[in-house]
C-alpha positions as CSV (number, residue, x, y, z in Angstrom):
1,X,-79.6,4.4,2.7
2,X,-78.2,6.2,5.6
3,X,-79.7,4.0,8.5
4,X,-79.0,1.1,6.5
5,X,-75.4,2.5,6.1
6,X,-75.1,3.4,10.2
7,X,-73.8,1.4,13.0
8,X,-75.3,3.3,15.1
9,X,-78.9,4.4,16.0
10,X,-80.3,7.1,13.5
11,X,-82.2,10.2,14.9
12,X,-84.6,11.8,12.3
13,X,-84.7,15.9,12.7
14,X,-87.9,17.1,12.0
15,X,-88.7,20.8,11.4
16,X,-92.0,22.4,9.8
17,X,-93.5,19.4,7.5
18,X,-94.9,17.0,10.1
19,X,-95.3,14.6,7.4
20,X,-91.3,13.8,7.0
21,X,-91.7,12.2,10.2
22,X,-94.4,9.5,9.0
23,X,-92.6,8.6,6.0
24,X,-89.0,8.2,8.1
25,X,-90.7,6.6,10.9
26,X,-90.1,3.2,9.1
27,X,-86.9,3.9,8.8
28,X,-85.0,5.4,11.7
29,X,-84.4,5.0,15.7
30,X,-85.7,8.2,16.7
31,X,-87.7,11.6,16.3
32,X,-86.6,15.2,17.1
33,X,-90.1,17.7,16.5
34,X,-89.0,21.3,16.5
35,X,-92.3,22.5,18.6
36,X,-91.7,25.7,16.9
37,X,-92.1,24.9,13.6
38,X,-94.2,21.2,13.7
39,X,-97.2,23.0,13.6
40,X,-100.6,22.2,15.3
41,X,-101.1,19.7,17.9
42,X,-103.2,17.4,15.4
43,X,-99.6,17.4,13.7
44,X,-97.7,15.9,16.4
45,X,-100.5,13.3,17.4
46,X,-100.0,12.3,13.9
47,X,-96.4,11.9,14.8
48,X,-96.9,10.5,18.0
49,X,-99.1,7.8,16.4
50,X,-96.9,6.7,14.3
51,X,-93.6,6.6,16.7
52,X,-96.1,4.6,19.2
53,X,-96.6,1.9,16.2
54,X,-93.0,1.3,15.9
55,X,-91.7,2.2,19.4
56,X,-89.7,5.0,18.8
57,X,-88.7,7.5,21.5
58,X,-89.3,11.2,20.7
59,X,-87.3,14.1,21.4
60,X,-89.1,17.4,22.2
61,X,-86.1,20.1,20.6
62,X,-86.7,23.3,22.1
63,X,-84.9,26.2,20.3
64,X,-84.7,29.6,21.8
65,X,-84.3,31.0,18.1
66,X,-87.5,29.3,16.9
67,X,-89.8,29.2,19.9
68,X,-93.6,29.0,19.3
69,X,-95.0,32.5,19.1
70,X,-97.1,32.0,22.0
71,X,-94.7,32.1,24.5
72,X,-92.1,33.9,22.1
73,X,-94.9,36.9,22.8
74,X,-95.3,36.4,26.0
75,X,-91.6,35.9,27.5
76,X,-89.3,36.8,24.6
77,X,-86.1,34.7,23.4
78,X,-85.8,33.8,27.3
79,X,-85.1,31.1,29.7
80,X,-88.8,31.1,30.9
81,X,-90.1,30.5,26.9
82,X,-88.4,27.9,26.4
83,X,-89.1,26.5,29.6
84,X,-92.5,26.9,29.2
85,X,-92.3,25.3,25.7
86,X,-90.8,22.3,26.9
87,X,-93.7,21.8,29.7
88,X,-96.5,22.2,27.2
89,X,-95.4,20.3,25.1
90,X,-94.4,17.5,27.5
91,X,-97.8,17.5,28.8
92,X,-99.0,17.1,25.2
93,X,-97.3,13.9,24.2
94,X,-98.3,13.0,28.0
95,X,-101.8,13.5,26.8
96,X,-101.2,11.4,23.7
97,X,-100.6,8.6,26.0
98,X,-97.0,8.9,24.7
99,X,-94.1,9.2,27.2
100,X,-91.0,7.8,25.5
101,X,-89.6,11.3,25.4
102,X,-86.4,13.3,25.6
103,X,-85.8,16.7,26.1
104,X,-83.6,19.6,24.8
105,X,-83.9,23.2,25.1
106,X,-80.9,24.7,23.2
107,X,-79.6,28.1,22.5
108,X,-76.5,29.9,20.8
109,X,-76.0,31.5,23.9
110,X,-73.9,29.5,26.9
111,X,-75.6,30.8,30.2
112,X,-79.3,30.9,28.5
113,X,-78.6,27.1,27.9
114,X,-77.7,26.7,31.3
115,X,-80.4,28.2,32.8
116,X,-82.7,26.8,30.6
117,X,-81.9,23.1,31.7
118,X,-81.6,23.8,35.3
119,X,-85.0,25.8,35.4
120,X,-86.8,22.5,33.9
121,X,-84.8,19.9,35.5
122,X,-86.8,19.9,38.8
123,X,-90.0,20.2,36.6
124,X,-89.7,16.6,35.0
125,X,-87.6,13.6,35.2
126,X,-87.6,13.1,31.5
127,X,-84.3,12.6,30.2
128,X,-82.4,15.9,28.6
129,X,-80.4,15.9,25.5
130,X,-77.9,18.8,26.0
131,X,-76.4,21.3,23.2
132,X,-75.6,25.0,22.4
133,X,-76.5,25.1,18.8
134,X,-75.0,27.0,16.4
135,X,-71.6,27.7,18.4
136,X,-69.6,28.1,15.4
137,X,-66.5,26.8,14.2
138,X,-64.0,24.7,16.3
139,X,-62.4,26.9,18.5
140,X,-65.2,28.4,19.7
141,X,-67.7,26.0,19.3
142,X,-65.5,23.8,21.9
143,X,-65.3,27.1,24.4
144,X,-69.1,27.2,24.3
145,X,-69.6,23.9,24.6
146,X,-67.2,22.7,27.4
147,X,-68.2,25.4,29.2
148,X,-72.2,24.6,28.9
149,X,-72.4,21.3,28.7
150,X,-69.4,20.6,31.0
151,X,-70.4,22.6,33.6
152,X,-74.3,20.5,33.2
153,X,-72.5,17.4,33.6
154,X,-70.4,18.4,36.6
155,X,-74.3,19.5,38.5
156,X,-75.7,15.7,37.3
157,X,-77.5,17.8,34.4
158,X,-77.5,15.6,31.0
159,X,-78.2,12.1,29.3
160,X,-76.8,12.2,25.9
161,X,-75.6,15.3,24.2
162,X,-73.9,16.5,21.0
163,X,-71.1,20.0,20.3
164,X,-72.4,21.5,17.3
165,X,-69.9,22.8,15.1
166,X,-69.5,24.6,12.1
167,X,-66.8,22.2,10.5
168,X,-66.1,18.6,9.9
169,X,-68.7,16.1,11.9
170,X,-65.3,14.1,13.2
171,X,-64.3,17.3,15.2
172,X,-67.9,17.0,16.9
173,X,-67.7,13.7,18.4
174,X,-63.5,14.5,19.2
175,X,-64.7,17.8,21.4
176,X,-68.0,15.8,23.1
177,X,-65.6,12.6,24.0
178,X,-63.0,15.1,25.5
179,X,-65.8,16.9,27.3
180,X,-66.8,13.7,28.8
181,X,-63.8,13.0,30.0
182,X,-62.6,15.9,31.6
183,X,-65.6,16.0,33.0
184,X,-65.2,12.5,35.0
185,X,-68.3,11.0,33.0
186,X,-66.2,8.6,30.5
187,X,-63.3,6.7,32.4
188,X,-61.8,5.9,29.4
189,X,-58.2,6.9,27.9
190,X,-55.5,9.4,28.8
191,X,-55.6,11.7,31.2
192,X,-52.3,13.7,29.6
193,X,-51.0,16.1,32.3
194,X,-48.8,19.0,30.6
195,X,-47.1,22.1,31.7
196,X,-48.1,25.3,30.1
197,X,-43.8,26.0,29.8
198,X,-41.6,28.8,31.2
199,X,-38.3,29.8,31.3
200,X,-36.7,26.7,32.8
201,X,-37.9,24.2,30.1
202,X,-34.7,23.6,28.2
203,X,-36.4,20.7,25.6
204,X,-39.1,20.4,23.0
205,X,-42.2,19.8,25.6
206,X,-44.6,20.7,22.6
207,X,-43.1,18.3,20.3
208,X,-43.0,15.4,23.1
209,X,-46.8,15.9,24.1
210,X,-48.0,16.2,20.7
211,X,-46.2,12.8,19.9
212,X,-47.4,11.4,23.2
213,X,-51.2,12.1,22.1
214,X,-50.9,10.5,18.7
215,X,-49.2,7.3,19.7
216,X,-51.9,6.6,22.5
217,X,-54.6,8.0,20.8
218,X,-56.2,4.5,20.6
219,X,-55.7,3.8,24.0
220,X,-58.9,2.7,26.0
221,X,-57.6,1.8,29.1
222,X,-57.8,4.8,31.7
223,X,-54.6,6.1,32.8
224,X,-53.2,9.7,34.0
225,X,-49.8,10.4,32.6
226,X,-47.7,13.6,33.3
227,X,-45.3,15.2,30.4
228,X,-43.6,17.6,32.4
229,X,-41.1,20.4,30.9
230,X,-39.1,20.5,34.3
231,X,-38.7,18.7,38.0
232,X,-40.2,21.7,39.6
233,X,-43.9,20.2,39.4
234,X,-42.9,17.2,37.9
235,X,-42.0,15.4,41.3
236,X,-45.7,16.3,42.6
237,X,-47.3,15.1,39.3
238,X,-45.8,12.0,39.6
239,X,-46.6,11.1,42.6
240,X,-50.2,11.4,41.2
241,X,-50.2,9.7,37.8
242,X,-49.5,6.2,36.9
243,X,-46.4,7.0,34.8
244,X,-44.2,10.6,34.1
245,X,-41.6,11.8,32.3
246,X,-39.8,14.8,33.8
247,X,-37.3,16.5,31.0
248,X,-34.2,18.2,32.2
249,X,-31.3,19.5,30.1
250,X,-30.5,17.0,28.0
251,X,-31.8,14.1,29.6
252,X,-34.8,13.4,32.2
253,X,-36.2,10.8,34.1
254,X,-39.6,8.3,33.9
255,X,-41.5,7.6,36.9
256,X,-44.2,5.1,37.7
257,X,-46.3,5.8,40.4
258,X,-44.0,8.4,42.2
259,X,-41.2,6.4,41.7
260,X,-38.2,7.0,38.9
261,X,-37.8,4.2,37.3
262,X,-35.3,5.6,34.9
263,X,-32.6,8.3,33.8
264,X,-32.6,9.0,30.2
265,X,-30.9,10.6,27.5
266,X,-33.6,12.9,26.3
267,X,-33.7,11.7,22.9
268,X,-34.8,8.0,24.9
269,X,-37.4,9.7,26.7
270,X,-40.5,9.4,24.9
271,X,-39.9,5.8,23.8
272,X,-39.5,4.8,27.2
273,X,-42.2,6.7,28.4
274,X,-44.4,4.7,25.9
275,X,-42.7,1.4,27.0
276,X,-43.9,2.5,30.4
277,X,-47.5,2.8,29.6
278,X,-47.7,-0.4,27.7
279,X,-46.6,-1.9,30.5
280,X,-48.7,0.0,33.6
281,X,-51.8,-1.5,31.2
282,X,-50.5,-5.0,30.4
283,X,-49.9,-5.2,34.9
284,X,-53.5,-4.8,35.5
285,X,-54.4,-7.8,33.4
């Protein structure tokens, strides 16, 4: 029912009864083995034979808190075990004959995650699958997760990825589009440049940005856009982003491309502003 109900492809997350993943094999798009917890390697040729049947890639999911206890007794909860997880058990799907593979070696800790993917990515070319799992709720699950996974996209580090948080599923796939983004791996949407306010801002900046982000939330077209509080900064924003608004006392002015196109009555500002971006994307056709 769920693949049936999903427009997009479904990924089957497999953890101690290898079996699961014969009976969903039918069924899904994918397979994620925990080589922790799958069991023996007659278990996963089981699972490899039936993925190689219906031509379904497998990911090998590496998780420092459920390593195998081979090299959990060897290394510890370290970099180097799950490194050394991720090898073997590449090698043991390579034995399989099997290498439509993915990889992923995620912890709850940030710079163990790091480490972790950059330690293996000059070991294999296989495509990695980044996460910190179990990061928590919102706040924090974002902090972890732009920081890790941001900082792996900005090195070249990552294929696909996902924020795990402790919350609702919508807030996942909110955080992961804006690490993307702001990243400079997704060209798509605004760029919103804001001021952090002081003691010359003499309007509602908060109010204005907030607005700003809801009405062009559904905006694919990729812009950078400055909402700045005074003309201090503004000026040198502008000059950089496609359109600005610059608020005074009272009033403000609009700018497209550096240049003010307008001089506004504050409580105009924003609508204008919005005009303005309709516009800069209906210009380029």
């Amino acid at each position: 029912q769920i693949v049936a109900g999903s427009p997009i492809p479904v990924v089957a997350d497999i953890h101690f009864n290898h079996t699961y993943a014969l009976i969903v094999s039918e069924f899904v798009d994918a397979i994620r083995i925990n080589p922790g917890n799958i069991g023996s390697a007659k278990n996963i040729k089981a699972v490899v034979d039936a993925c190689k049947q219906r031509n379904l890639p497998i990911r090998i999911g590496v998780n420092s808190g459920s390593l195998e206890k081979q090299f959990e007794d060897r290394y510890g909860r370290t970099v180097e075990a799950m490194v050394e997880s991720a090898l073997y058990n590449i090698k043991l799907l390579e034995d399989f004959d099997f290498t439509d593979i993915k990889i992923s070696l995620k912890s709850s800790d940030v710079e163990r995650t790091m480490q972790a993917y950059r330690a293996l990515r000059p070991k294999t070319s296989y495509p990695f699958h980044l996460g910190v799992t179990e990061a928590g709720t919102t706040f924090h699950a974002t902090i972890k997760s732009a920081i890790a996974l941001g900082g792996l996209l900005l090195e070249g580090i990552g294929d696909t990825m996902r924020v795990s948080i402790t919350g609702e599923l919508e807030e996942e796939i909110k955080v992961a589009k804006a690490i993307l983004k702001d990243s400079g791996r997704q060209k798509e949407g605004l760029n919103i440049i804001s001021c952090p306010t002081c003691g010359r801002l003499q309007a509602d900046l908060m109010a204005a940005v907030k607005l700003v982000e809801e009405k062009t939330k559904g905006i694919k077209e990729p812009l950078n856009v400055s909402v700045m509080g005074c003309v201090v900064n503004a000026i040198g924003e502008a000059k950089g982003a496609d359109v600005a608004i610059a608020f005074g006392k009272g009033n403000g002015m609009i700018m497209r491309h550096g240049e003010v196109v307008a001089r506004l009555p504050e409580s105009e500002l924003v609508d204008r502003f919005l005009q303005e971006i309709d516009d800069e994307i209906k210009s380029r056709g």
